[in-house]
C-alpha positions as CSV (number, residue, x, y, z in Angstrom):
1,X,93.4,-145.5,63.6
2,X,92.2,-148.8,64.0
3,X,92.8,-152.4,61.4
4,X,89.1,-152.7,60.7
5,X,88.2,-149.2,60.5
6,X,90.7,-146.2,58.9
7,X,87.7,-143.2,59.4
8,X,88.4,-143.4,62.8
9,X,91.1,-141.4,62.3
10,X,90.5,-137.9,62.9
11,X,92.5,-136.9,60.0
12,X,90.9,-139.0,57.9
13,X,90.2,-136.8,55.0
14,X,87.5,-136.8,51.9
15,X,90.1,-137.9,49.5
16,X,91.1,-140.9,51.7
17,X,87.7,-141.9,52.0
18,X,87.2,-141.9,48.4
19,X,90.4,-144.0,47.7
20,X,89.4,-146.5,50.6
21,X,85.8,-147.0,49.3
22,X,87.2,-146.9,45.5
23,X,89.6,-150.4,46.5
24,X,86.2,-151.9,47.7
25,X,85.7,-151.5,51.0
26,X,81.4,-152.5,51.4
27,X,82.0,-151.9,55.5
28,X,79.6,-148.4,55.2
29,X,80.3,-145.6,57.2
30,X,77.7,-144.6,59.3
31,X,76.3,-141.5,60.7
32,X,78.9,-139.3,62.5
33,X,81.4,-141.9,62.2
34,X,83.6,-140.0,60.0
35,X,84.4,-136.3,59.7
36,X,85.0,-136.3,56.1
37,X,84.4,-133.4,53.6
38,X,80.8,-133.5,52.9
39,X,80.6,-133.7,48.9
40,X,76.4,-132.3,48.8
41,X,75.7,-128.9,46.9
42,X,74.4,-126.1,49.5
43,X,70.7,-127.0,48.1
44,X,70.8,-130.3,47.7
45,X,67.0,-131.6,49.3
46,X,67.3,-134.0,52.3
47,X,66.4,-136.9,53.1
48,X,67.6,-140.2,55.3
49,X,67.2,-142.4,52.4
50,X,67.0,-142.0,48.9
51,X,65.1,-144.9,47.1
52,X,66.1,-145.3,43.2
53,X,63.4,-146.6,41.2
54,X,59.2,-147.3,42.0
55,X,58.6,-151.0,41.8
56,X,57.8,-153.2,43.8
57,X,61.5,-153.7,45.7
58,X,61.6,-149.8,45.7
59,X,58.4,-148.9,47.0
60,X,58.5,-151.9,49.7
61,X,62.1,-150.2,50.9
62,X,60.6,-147.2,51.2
63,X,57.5,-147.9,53.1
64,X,59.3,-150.2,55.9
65,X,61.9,-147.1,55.8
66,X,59.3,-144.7,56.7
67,X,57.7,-146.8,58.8
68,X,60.8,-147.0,60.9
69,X,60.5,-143.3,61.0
70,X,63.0,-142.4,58.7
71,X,62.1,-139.5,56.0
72,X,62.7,-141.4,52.6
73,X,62.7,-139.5,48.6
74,X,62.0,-142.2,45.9
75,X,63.2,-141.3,42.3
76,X,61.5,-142.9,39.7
77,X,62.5,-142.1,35.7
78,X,59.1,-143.3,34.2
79,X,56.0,-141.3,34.7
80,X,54.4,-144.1,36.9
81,X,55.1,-146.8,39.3
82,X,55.4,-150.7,39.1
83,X,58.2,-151.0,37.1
84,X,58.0,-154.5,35.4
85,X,54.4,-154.5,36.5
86,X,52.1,-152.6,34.4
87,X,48.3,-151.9,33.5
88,X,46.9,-151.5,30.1
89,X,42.9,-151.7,28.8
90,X,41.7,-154.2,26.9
91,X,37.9,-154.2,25.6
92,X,37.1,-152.3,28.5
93,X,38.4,-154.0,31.3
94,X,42.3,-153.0,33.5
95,X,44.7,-156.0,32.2
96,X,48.3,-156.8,33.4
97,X,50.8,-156.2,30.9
98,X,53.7,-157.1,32.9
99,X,53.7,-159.7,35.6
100,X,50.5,-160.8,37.1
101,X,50.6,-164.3,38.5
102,X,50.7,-165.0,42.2
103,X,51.1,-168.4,44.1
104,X,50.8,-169.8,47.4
105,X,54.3,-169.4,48.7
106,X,54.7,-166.1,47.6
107,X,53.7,-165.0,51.1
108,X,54.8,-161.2,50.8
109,X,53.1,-160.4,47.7
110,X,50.0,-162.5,49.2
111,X,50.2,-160.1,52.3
112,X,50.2,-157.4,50.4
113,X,47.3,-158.2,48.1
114,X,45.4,-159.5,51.6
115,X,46.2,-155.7,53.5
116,X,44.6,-153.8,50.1
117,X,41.7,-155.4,50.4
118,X,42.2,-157.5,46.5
119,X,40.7,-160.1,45.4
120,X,42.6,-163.4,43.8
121,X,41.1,-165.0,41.2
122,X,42.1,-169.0,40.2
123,X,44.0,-169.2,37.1
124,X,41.4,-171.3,35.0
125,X,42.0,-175.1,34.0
126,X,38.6,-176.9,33.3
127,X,39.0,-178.8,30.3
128,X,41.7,-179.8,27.8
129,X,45.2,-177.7,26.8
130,X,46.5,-177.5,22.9
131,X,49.7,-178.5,22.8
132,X,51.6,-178.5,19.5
133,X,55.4,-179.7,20.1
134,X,58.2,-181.2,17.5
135,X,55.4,-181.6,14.9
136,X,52.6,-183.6,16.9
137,X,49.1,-181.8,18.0
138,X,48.3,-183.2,21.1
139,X,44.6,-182.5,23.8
140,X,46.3,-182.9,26.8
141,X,44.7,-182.1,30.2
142,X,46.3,-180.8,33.0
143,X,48.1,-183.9,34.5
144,X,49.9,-184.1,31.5
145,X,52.3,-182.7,28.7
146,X,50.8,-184.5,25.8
147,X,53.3,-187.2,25.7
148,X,52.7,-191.2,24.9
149,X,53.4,-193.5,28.2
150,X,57.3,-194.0,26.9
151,X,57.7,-190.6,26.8
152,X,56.3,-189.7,30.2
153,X,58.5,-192.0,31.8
154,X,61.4,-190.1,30.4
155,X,60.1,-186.5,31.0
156,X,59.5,-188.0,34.7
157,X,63.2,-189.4,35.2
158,X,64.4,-186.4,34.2
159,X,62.5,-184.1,35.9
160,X,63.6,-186.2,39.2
161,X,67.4,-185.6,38.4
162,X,66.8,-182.3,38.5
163,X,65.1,-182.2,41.7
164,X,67.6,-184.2,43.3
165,X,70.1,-181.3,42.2
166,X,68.2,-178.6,42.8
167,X,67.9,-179.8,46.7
168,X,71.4,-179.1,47.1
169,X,71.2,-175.5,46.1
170,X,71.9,-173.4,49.3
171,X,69.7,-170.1,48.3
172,X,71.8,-167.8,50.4
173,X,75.1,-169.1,48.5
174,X,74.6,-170.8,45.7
175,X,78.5,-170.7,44.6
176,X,79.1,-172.7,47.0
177,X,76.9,-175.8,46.0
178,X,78.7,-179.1,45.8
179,X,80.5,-179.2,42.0
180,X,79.3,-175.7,41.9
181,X,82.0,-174.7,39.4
182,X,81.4,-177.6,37.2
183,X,77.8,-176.7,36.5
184,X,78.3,-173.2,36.3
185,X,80.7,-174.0,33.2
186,X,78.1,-175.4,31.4
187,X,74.9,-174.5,29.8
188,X,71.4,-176.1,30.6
189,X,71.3,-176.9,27.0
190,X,74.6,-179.1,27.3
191,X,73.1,-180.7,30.7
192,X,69.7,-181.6,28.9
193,X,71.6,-183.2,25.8
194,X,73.7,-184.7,28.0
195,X,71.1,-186.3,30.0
196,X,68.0,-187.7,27.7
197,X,68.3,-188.1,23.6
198,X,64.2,-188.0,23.3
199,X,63.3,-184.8,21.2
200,X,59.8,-184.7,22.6
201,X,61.3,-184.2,25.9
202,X,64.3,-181.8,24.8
203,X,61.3,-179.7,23.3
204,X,58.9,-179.2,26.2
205,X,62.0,-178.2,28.0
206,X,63.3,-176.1,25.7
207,X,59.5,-174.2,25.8
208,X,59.3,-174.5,29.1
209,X,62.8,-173.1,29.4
210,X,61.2,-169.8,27.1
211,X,58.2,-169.4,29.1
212,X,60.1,-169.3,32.6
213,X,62.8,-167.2,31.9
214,X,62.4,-165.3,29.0
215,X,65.7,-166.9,27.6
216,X,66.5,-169.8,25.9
217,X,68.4,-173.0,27.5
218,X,72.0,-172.3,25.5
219,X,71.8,-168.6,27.2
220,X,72.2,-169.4,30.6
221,X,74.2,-171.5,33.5
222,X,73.3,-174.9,34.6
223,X,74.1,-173.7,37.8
224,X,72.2,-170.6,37.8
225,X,69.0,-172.6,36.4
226,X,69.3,-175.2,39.3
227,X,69.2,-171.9,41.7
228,X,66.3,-170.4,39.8
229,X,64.4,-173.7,40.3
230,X,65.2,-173.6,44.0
231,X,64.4,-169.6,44.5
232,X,61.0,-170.4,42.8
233,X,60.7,-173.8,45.6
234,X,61.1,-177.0,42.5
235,X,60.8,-177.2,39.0
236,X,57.2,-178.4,39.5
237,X,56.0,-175.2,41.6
238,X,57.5,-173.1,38.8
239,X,55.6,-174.9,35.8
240,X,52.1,-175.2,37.5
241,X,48.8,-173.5,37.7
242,X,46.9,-175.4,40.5
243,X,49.2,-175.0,44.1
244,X,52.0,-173.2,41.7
245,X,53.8,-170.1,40.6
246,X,50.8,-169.4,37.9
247,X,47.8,-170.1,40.8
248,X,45.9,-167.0,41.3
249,X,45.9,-163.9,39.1
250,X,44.7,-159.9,41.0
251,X,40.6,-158.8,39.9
252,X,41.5,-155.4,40.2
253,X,45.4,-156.4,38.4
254,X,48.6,-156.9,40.0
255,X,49.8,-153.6,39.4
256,X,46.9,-151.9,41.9
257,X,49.1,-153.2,44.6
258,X,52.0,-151.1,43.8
259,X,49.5,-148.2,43.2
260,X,48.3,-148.7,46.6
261,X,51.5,-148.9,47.9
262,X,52.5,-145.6,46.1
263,X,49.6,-144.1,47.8
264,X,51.2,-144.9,51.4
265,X,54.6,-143.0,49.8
266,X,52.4,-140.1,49.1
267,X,55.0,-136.6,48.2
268,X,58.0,-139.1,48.6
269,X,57.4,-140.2,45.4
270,X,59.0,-138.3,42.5
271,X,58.0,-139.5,39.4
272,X,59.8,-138.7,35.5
273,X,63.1,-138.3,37.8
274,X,65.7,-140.8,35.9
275,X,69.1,-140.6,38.4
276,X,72.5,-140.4,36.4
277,X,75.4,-140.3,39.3
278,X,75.1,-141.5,43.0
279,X,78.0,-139.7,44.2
280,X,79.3,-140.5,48.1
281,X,81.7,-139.7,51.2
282,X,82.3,-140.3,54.4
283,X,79.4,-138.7,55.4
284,X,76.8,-139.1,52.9
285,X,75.5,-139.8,49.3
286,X,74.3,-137.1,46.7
287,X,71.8,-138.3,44.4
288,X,71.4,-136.6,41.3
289,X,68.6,-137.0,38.7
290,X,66.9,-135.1,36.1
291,X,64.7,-133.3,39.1
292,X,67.4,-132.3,41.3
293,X,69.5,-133.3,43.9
294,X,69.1,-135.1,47.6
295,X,71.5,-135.7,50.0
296,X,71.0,-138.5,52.2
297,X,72.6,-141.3,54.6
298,X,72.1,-143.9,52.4
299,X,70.7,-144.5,48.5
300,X,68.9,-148.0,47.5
301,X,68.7,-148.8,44.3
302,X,66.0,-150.7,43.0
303,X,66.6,-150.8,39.1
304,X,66.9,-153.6,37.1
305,X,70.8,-154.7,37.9
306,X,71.6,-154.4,34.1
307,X,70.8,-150.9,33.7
308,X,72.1,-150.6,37.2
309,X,75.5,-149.6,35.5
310,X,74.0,-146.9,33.5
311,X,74.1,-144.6,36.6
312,X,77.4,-143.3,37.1
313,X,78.5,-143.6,40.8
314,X,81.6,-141.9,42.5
315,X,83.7,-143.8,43.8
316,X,82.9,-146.1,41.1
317,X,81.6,-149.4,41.8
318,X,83.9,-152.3,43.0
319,X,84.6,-154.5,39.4
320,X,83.0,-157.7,40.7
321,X,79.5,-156.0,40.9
322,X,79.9,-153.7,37.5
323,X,81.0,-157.2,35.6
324,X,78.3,-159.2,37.2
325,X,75.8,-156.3,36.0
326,X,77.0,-156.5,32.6
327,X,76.8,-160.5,32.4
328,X,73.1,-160.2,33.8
329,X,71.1,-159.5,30.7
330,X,67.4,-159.2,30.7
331,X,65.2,-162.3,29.3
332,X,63.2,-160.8,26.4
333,X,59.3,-161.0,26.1
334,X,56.8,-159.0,24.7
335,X,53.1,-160.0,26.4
336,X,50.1,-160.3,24.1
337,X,46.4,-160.0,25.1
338,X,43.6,-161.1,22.9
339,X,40.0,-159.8,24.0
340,X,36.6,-161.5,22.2
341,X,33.1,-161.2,22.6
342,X,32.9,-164.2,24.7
343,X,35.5,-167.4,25.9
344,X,34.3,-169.3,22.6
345,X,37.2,-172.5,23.2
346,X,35.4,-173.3,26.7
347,X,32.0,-174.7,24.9
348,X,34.5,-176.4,22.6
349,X,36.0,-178.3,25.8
350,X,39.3,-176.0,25.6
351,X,40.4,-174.1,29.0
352,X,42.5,-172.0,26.7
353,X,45.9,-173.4,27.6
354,X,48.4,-173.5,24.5
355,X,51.9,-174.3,24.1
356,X,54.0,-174.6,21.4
357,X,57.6,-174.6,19.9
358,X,56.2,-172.9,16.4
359,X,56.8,-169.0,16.7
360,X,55.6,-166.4,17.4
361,X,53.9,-167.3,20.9
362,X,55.5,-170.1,23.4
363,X,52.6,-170.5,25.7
364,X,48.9,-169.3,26.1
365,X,46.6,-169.3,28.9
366,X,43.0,-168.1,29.9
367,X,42.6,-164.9,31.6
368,X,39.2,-164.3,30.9
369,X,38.0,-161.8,33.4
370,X,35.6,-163.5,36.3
371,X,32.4,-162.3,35.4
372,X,33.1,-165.1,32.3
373,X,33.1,-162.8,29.5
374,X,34.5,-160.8,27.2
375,X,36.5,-163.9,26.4
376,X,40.7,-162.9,26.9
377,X,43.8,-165.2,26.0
378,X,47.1,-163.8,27.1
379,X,50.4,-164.9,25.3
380,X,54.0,-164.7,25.2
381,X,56.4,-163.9,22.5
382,X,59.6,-164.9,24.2
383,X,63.4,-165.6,23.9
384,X,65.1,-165.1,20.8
385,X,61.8,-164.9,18.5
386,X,61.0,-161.8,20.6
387,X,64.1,-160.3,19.7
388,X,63.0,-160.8,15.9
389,X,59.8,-159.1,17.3
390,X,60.7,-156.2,19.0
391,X,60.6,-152.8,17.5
392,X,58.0,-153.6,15.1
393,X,54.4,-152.1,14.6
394,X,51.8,-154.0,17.3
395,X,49.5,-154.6,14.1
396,X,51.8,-156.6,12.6
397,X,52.4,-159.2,16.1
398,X,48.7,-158.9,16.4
399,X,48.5,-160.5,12.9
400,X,50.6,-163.4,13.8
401,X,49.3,-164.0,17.4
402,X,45.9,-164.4,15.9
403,X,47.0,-166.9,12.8
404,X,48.3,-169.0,15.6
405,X,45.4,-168.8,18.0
406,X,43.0,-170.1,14.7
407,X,45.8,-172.7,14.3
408,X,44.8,-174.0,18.0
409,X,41.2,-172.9,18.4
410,X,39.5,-173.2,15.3
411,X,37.9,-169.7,13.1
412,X,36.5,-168.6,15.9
413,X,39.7,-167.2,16.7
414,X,40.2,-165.2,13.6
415,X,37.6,-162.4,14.9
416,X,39.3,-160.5,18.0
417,X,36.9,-157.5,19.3
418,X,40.5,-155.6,21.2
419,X,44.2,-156.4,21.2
420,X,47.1,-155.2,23.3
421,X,50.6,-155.8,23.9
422,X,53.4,-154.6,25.8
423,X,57.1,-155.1,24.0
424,X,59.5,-155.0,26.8
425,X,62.5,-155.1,25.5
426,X,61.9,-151.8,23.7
427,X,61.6,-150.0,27.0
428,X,63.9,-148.0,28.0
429,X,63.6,-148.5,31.6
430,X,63.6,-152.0,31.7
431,X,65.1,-153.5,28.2
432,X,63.3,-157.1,29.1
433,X,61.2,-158.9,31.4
434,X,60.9,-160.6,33.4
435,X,64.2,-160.5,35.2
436,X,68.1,-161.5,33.9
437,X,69.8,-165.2,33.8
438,X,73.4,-165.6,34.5
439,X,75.2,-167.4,31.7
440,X,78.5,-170.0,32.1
441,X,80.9,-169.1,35.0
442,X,79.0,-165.7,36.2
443,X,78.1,-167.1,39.3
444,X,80.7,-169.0,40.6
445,X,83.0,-165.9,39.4
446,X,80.9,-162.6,40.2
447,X,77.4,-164.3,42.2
448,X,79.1,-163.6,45.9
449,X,78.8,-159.3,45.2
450,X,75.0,-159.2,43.8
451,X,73.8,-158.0,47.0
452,X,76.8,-156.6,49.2
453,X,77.0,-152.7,49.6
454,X,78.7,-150.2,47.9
455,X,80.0,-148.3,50.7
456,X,76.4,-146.2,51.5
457,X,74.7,-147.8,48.6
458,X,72.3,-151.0,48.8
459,X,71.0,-153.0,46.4
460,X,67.3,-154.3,45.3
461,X,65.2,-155.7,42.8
462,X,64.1,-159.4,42.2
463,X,67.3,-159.9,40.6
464,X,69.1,-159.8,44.3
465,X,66.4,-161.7,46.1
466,X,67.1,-165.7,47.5
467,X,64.1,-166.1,47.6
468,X,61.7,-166.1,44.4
469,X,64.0,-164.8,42.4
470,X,62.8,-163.3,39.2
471,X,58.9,-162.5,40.5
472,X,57.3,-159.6,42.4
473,X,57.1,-161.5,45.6
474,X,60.8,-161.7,45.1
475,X,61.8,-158.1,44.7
476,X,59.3,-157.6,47.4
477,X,61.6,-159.6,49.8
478,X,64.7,-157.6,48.6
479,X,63.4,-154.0,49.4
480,X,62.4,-155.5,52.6
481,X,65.7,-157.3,53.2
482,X,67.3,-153.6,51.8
483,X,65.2,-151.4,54.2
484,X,66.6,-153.6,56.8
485,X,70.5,-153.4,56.0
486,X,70.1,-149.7,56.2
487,X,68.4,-149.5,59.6
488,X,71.1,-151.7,60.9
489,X,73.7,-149.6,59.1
490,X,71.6,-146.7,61.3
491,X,72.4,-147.7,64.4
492,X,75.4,-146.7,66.7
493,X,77.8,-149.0,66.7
């Protein structure tokens, strides 16, 4: 038996593999490496690779899986694909209730929208925003936050501090950052007090805060916001329209691409399938969900990383990834669309942009469809006011959301013709969007095991990407990256 590698040993039994991969061990066994007890029911289905959950770090797995030739099963619990990304109707017309903003360096989600033939549509700016922060309505246009000169200057210093911090993220290991422990132990909230006493400023960040991540700046790591900033390129790439994160939204919605992608999957895809245990040996994993049992090579799971702990695995997981999982909580937002006859706050000069810091929404924007009419806002109830909002009857958030949209855009506002919204924290399957923050001393403690194996088991999701972390051209990147550690993991060694 050699050091590095006890299953050579050709008495190296089921229960010793069990206790070696139970200590930790993320070194997988491969195919025919071991001859340990096999721990598949007689009619378990086969397949090489069993893909956990249908978005968009799911699906990708699976298709560069079968493209490699390998014969993949993907088991998703709800009773269609996308995941966080999601279609609804609104007066007529496919909207996207989950995400459904692309920019230019998203370059996988861009490919992918390029191969299915989809049209991008710019994010539309023409005219003046409403901005209505720490008590003071402002018409600012889109160089701008609304702030005096004095004010500007400040915003601008501080946004350069950050930069100059953010450069010295490494995206593959951001524990490792110079003073990494230091930020880590504190919140953004304490680095922003710390750092600038002006409460305009302190409450665009603050928003802006909301609006990115869905949590609010006392919930999360310094450190882990500085990463977030680099994942997503700088802090000004994540807050713009025009050459940023919130560029170009889908014609046909965001969520066609996973469809189309689905389509590629074909009978691979099992649908209303929720998995409860991922059970493995020496020679395999057993996955078992509410549709039956596979036995595979290897299992990827693609779930949000917080509910990623509801599945119950055997061996179970190492401790550093089942404490990270339960010190990643979602970010909380439930999406808003208001549809009216016509775009009324463009003849008034408006391009439909609105921020504030007075509940319920953060931030609105324009996502009239292009044909320039029926007229649609979209809107976010965020943070901590969407846990206030969750649960409750849509009629009553449609109430609110349009008492705030006559407080920015005149009576005109007061007459919707459709309304929709999508609470995400009340589903089951996801409990949040967009993605999770990390709060004081997570990453620095637990970061270094979000994406290392569990024996046979890989890891996806936008959670586990590098590289635009949090979006779908992230969790694109990690089924890719995942499809790739398993055909490696394939090969004799």
């Amino acid at each position: 038996m050699t050091k590095d590698n006890p299953a050579s040993n050709p008495k190296f039994n089921r229960r010793d593999a069990l206790k070696y991969l139970s200590v930790g061990a993320t070194a997988a066994f491969t195919p025919g490496l071991a001859s340990g007890e096999s721990v598949a029911p007689g009619d378990a289905q086969r397949a090489d690779v069993i893909v956990i959950g249908a978005g968009f770090a799911g699906l990708a797995a699976a298709r560069n899986l079968m493209r490699a030739g390998k014969k993949v099963v993907v088991l998703e619990a709800r009773d269609r694909v996308g995941g966080r990304i999601k279609s609804a109707t609104l007066a007529g017309h496919k909207i996207d209730v989950g995400g459904m903003w692309v920019g230019p360096t998203q370059t996988r989600a861009l490919a992918l929208i390029k191969e299915f033939g989809l049209h991008l549509v710019p994010q539309y700016e023409d005219g003046k925003a409403v901005s209505q922060m720490n008590g003071k309505r402002t018409n600012p246009d889109r160089e701008n936050m609304g702030f005096d000169p004095q004010t500007q200057a400040e915003y601008d210093r501080l946004i350069k501090e950050l930069n100059k911090l953010t450069d010295q993220v490494p995206l593959d290991a951001p524990w490792n950052m110079p003073r990494a422990e230091e930020l880590d132990a504190i919140t953004l909230e304490d680095w922003l007090r710390a750092n600038t006493t002006n409460e305009d400023v302190l409450a665009v960040m603050r928003m802006l805060t909301r609006a990115d991540f869905t949590a609010d700046p006392f919930q999360m790591s310094f450190l882990f916001f500085l990463f977030y900033l680099k994942s997503g390129d700088n802090y000004d790439t994540l807050n713009a329209f025009e050459n940023g994160a919130q560029a170009f939204l889908v014609k046909e919605t965001f969520h066609q691409v996973t469809v189309r992608l689905a389509e590629e999957i074909g009978n691979s895809l099992i649908l209303e399938a929720p998995v409860r245990k991922v059970a493995q040996d020496a020679q395999g994993v057993t996955v078992s969900s509410e549709k039956g049992e596979w036995r595979g090579d290897f299992a990827i799971v693609s779930v949000p990383l917080p509910l990623s702990v509801r599945i119950q695995y055997s061996p179970p997981l190492p401790p550093e990834r089942d404490l990270l999982a339960q010190h990643m909580p979602m970010g909380s937002v439930i999406k808003c669309w208001v549809a009216y006859e016509k775009p009324f706050w463009r003849s008034k000069g408006l391009n439909g942009l609105a921020w504030s810091d007075v509940p319920p929404c953060d931030a609105y924007s324009d996502a009239t469809p292009p044909e320039g009419s029926p007229g649609f806002l979209v809107g976010f109830i965020d943070s901590h006011i969407a846990v206030k909002w969750t649960g409750r009857p849509m009629e009553e958030r449609k109430k609110a959301v349009v008492d705030q949209l006559v407080a920015f855009f005149g009576p005109d506002a007061a007459h919707p013709i459709d309304y929709e919204d999508q609470d995400w924290p009340a589903d089951p399957w996801s409990r949040g969007c967009y993605s999770v923050t990390m709060g004081p001393g997570i990453m620095t403690t637990f970061g270094k095991s979000i994406r290392q194996p569990h024996g046979r088991i890989h890891w996806a999701g936008t959670e586990t990407s590098e590289k635009w972390m949090g979006y779908a051209d992230g969790a694109i990147r990690s089924g890719e990256r995942a499809a790739q550690e398993v055909l490696a993991a394939c090969k004799p060694k």
